[in-house]
PAKEZA-217603 format. One record per residue (C-alpha): residue in three letters; x, y, z. Coordinates in steps of 0.5 Angstrom, whole numbers. Each point is the difference from the previous one (the first is absolute). Layout:
N
NODE   type      xx      yy      zz
NODE    ALA       X       Y       Z
...
END
This chain:
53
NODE   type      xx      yy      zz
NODE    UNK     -62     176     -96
NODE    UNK       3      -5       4
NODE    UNK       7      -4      -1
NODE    UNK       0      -7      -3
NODE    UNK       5      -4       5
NODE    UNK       4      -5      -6
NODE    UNK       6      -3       4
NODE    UNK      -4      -6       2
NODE    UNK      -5       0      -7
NODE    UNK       2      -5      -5
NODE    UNK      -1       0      -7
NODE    UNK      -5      -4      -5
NODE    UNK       6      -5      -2
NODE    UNK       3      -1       7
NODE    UNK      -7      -1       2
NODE    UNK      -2      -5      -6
NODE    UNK       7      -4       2
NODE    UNK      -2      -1       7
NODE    UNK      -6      -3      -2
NODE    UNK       2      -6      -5
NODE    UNK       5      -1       5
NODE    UNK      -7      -1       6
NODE    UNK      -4      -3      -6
NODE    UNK       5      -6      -2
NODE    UNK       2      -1       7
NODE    UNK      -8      -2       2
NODE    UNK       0      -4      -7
NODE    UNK       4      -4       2
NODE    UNK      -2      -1       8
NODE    UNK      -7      -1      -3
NODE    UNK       2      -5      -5
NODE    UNK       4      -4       6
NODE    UNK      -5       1       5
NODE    UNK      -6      -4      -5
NODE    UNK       4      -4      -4
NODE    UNK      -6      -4      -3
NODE    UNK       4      -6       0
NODE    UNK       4       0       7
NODE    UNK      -8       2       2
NODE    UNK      -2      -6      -3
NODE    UNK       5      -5       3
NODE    UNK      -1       3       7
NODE    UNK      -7       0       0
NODE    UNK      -4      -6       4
NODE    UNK      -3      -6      -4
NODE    UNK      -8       1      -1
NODE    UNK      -3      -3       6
NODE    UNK      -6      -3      -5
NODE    UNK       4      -2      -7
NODE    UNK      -3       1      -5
NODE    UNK      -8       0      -1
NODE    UNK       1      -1      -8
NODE    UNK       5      -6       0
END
């Protein structure tokens, strides 16, 4: 039967909290990358207009 290595094994705990901290980090990078109003702001004005003016 082969020995189980456990220096570098974490525990379900320690693996959850790594996780929320990656999970919140990439929340808040996305919502900074797509910020719908900053989006809009930046964006080019429509060449054609509006076709229902």
């Amino acid at each position: 039967m082969k020995k189980i290595n456990t220096e570098n094994q974490i525990t379900r705990k320690e693996a959850i909290k790594k996780m929320s901290k990656y999970a919140a980090l990439t929340a808040i990078g996305t919502f900074i990358i797509l910020n719908p109003k900053q989006a809009q702001a930046s964006s080019p004005p429509d060449p054609g207009g509006n076709p229902f003016d």
